[in-house]
TORGUVO-439830 format. One line per 2 residues: number of its first residue (from 0); their letters; for each residue y, z, x of N, C-alpha, C. Coordinates in steps of 0.05 Angstrom, whole numbers. Example, Ala and Ser with C-alpha at 12.3 -4.5 7.8 and 13.67 -1.06 7.14 Angstrom:
% TORGUVO-439830
0> AS> -114:156:264:-90:156:246:-66:156:264; -45:142:257:-21:143:273:1:157:258
END
This chain:
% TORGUVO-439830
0> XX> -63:23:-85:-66:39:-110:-82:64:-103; -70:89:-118:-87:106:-107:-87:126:-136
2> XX> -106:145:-142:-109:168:-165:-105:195:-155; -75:199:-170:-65:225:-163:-62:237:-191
4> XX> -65:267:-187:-61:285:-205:-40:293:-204; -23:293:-231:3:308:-238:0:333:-260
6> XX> 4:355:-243:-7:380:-258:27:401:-263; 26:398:-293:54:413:-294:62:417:-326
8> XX> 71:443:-330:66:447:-363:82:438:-379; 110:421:-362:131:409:-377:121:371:-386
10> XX> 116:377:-413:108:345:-415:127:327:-406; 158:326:-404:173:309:-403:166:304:-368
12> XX> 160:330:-353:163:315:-331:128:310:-326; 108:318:-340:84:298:-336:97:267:-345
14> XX> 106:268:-352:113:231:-368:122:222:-354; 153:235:-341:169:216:-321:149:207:-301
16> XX> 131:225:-288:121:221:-263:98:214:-270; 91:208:-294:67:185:-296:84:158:-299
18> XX> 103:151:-312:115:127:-310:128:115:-279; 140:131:-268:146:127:-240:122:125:-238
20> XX> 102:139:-220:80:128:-204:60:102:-219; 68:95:-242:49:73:-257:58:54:-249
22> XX> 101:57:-246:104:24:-234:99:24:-205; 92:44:-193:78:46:-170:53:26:-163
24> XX> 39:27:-177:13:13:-184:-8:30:-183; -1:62:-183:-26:87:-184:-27:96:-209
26> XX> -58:91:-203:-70:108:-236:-73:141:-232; -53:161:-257:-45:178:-254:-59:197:-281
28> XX> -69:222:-275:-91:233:-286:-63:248:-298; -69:265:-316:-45:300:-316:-53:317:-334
30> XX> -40:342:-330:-66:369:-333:-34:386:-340; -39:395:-359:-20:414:-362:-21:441:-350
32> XX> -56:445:-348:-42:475:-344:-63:476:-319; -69:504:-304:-84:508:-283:-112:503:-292
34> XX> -129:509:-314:-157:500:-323:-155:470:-323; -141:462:-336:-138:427:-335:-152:421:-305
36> XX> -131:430:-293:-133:417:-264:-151:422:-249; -174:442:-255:-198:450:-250:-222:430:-257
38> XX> -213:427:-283:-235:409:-287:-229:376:-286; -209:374:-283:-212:340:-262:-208:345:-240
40> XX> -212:370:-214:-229:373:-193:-254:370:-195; -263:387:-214:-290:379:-210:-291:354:-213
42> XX> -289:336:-228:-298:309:-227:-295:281:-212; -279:296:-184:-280:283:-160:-244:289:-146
44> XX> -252:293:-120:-229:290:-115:-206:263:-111; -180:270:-121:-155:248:-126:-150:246:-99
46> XX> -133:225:-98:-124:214:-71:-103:239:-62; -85:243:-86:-73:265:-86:-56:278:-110
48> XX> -46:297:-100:-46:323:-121:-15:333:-128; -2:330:-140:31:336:-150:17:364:-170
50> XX> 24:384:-148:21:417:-170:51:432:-168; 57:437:-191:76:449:-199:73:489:-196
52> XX> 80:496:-183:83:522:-181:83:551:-208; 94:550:-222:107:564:-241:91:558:-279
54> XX> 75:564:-280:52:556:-299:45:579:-316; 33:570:-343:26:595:-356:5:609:-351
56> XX> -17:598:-353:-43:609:-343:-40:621:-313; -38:603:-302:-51:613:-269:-32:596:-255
58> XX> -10:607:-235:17:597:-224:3:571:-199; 8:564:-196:1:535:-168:-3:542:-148
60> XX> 7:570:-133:-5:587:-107:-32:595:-109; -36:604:-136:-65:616:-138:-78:602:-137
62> XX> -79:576:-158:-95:556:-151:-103:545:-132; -82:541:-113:-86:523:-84:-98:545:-68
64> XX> -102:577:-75:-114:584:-55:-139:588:-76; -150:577:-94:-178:577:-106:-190:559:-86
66> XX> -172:535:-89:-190:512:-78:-189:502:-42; -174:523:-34:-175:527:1:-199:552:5
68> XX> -211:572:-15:-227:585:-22:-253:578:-21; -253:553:-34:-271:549:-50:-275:515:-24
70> XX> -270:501:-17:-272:487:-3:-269:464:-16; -247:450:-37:-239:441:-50:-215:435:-41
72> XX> -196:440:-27:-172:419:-16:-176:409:2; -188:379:-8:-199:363:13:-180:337:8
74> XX> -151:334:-4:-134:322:-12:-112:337:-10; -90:319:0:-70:324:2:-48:341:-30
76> XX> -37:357:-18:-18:374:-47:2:370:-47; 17:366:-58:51:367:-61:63:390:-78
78> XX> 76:415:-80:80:427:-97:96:418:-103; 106:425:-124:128:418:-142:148:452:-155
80> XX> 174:455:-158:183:482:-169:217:475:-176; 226:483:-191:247:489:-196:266:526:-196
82> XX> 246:532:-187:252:560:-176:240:584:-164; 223:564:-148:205:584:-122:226:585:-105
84> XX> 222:613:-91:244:613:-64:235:601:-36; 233:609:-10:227:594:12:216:612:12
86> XX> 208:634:14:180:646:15:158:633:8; 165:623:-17:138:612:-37:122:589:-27
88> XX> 145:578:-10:144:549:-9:128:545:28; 133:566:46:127:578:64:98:586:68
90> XX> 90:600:32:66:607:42:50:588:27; 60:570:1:38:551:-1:37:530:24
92> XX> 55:521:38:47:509:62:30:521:76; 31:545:86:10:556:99:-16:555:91
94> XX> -14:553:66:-46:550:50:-57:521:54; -36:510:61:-41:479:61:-37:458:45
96> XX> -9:465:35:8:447:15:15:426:36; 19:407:25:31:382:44:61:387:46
98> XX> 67:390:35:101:390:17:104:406:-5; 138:405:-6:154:420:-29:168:403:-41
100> XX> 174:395:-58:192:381:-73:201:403:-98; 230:409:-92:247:423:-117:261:405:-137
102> XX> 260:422:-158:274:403:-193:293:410:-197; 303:395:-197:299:364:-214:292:344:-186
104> XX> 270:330:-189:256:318:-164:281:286:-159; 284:287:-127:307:265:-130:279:227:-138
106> XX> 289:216:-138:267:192:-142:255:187:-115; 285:177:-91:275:183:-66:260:196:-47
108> XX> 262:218:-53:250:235:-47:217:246:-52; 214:234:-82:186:238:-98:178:214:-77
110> XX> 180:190:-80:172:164:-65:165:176:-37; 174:187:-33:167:188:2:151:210:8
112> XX> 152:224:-7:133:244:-4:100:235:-13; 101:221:-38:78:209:-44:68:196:-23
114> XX> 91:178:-11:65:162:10:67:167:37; 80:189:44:63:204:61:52:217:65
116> XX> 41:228:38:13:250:38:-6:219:26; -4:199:15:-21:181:16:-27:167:46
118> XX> -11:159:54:-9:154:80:-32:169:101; -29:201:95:-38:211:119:-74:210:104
120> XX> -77:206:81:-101:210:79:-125:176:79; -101:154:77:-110:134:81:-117:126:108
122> XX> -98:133:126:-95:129:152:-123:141:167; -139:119:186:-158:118:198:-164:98:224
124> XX> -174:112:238:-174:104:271:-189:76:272; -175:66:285:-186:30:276:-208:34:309
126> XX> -225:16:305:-246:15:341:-237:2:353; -239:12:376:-221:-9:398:-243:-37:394
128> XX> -228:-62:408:-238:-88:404:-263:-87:423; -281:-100:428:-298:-106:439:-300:-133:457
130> XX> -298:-130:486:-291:-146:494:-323:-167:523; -332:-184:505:-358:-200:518:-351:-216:544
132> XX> -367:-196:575:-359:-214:594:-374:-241:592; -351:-264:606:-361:-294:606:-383:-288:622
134> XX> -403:-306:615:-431:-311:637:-421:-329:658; -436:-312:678:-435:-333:703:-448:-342:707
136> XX> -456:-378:710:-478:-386:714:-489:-391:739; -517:-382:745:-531:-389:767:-520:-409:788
138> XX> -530:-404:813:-519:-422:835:-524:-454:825; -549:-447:818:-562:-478:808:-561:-490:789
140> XX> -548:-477:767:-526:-486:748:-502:-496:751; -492:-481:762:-463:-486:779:-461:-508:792
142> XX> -485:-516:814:-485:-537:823:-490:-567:810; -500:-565:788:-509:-594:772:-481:-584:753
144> XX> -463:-572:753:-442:-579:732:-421:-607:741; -412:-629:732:-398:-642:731:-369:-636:740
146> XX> -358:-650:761:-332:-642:780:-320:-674:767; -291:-668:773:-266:-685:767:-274:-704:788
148> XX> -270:-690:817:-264:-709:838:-245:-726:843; -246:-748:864:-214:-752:858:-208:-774:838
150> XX> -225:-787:823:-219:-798:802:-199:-784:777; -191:-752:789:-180:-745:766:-159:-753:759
152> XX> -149:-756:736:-107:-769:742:-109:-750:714; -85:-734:713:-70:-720:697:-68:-739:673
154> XX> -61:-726:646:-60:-734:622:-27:-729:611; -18:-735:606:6:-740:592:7:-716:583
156> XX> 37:-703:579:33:-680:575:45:-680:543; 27:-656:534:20:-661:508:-3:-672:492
158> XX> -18:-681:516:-44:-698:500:-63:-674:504; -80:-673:483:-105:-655:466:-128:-677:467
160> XX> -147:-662:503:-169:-670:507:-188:-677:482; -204:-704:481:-219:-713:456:-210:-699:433
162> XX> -180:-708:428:-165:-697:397:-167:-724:391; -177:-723:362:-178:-751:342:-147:-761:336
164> XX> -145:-787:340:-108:-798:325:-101:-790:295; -95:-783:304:-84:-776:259:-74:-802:247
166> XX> -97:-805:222:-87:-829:208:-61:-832:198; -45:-844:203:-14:-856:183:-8:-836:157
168> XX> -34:-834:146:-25:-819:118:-15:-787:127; -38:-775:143:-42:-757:156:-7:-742:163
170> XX> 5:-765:169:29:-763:184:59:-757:170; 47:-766:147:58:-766:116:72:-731:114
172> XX> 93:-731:99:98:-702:89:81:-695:66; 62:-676:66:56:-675:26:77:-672:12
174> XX> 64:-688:-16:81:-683:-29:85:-655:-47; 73:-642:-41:68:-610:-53:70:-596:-32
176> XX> 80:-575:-42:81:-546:-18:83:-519:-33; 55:-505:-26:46:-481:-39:36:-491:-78
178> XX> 28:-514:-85:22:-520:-105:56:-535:-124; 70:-530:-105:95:-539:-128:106:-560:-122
180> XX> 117:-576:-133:113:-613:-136:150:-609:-127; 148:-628:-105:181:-629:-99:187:-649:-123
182> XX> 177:-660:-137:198:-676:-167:205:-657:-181; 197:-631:-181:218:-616:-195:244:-611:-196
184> XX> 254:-607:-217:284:-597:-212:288:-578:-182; 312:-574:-181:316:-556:-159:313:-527:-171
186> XX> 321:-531:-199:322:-496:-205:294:-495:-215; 282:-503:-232:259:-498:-231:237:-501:-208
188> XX> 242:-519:-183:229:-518:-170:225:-479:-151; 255:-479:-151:263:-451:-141:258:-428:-149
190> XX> 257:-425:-178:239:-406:-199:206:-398:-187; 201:-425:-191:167:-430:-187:163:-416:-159
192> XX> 183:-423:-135:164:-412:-110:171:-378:-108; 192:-377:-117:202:-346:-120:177:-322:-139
194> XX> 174:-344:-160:150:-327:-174:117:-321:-153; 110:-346:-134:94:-345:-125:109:-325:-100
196> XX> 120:-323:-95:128:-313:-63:124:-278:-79; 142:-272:-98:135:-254:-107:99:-233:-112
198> XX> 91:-253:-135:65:-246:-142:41:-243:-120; 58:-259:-90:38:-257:-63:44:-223:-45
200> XX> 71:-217:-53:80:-190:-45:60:-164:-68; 62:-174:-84:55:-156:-102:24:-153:-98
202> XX> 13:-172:-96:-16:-169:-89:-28:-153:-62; -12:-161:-47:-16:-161:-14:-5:-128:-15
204> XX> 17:-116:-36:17:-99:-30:6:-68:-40; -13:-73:-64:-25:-56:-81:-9:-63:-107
206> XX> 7:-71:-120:31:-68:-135:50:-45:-132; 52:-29:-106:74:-17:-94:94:-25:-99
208> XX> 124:-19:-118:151:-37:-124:160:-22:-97; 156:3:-87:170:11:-68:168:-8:-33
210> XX> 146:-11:-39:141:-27:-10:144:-62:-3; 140:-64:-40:148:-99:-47:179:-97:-35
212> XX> 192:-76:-49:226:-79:-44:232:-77:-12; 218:-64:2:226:-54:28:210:-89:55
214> XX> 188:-97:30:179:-116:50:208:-151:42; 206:-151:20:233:-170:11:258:-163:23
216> XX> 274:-143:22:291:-132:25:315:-132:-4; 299:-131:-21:315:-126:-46:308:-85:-49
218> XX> 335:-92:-62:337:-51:-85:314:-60:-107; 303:-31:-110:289:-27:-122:299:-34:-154
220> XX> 324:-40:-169:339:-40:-192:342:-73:-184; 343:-86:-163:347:-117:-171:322:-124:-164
222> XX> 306:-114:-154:269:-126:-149:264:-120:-180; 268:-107:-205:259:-100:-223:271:-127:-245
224> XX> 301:-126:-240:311:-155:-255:299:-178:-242; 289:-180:-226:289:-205:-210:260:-207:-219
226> XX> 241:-190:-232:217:-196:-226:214:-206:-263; 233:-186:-278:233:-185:-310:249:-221:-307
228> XX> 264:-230:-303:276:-242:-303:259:-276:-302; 246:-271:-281:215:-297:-266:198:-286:-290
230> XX> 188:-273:-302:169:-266:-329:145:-256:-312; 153:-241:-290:136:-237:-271:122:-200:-284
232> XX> 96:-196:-289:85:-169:-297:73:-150:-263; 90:-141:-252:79:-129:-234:44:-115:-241
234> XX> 38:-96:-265:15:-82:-264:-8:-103:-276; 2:-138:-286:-17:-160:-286:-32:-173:-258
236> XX> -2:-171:-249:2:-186:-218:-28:-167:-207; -36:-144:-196:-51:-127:-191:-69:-128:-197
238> XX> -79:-127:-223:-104:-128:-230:-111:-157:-223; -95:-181:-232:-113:-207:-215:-104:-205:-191
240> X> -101:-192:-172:-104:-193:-144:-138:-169:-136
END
């Protein structure tokens, strides 16, 4: 989940692209005009920033070079235009736009752009492992340690030095798996683990529908039936994870 700003003077497309990125699972701020967007800068910077070019007050170049100015694009930009040329788009990159996205924005396209300007700002250098040499013990340690000798004889292969016998029950299949009772029906048994297998994607993945679909391997239009269908609430699923 991440808080991005959608800054753009057409309400219909503040809406679309607050509803797209909501079933996203990102909480999404929006600013109609260039002051808007000033003052939810100041009040911290978003993960990232969807600015629309072409504005009444003050156009989206100007702005992005207030806050490359001003030392304020410390977050990734995406502009947004339906009729900047490649000049425009040329030099807000050079200012340090992440991207261009032209309108009518494709869905695919919005998606991938989002998370790879999220991407690049999440993304951080993990430490290499740390690796403790074994001690070597003293000559005189070494020497009072306990040897096989030739009393040794090999163990059956497969046997797990001082492993306890597993009691009879032990040996048993449960009768549950993942909490769901094999006396269930088959279809409702099948319901039930599909809802959990689901609600475990959804957790594990922010409530991302884009990355739930890509880690399942369902479309994004049958991950949506399939989830309405199980009574499954993706933006519930999230909050209790």
């Amino acid at each position: 989940m991440a808080n991005i700003l959608v800054v753009d003077d057409e309400m219909g497309i503040r809406e679309l692209l607050s509803e797209i990125l909501g079933d996203e699972g990102h909480v999404v701020l929006t600013a109609e005009n260039a002051q808007q967007a000033r003052d939810a800068r100041a009040q911290g910077a978003p993960d990232l920033v969807l600015l629309d070019i072409w504005m009444p007050d003050t156009d989206g170049v100007t702005l992005l070079k207030e806050w490359q100015r001003d030392g304020l694009l410390t977050m990734p930009v995406i502009m947004m235009s339906g009729h900047a040329t490649i000049d425009t788009a040329v030099e807000a990159t050079r200012i340090g736009a992440l991207n261009f996205l032209e309108k009518p924005i494709a869905l695919q396209k919005l998606l991938k752009a989002v998370q790879q300007g999220l991407t690049r700002t999440t993304d951080v250098v993990r430490p290499a492992p740390v690796y403790h040499a074994r001690p070597v013990p003293a000559p005189e340690e070494e020497a009072s340690m306990p040897t096989m000798g030739n009393n040794y004889a090999p163990m059956p292969a497969g046997t797990i030095p001082n492993a306890s016998v597993p009691s009879p029950a032990a040996a048993q299949p449960d009768a549950h798996l993942f909490g769901l009772s094999f006396d269930l029906p088959l279809r409702e048994a099948r319901d039930a683990f599909e809802r959990a297998y689901f609600e475990h994607h959804l957790m594990r993945e922010g409530g991302s529908m884009t990355r739930v679909a890509e880690k399942t391997g369902l479309e994004r239009t049958h991950l949506y039936r399939k989830l309405k269908q199980l009574g499954v609430e993706p933006s519930k699923v999230h909050r209790k994870g």
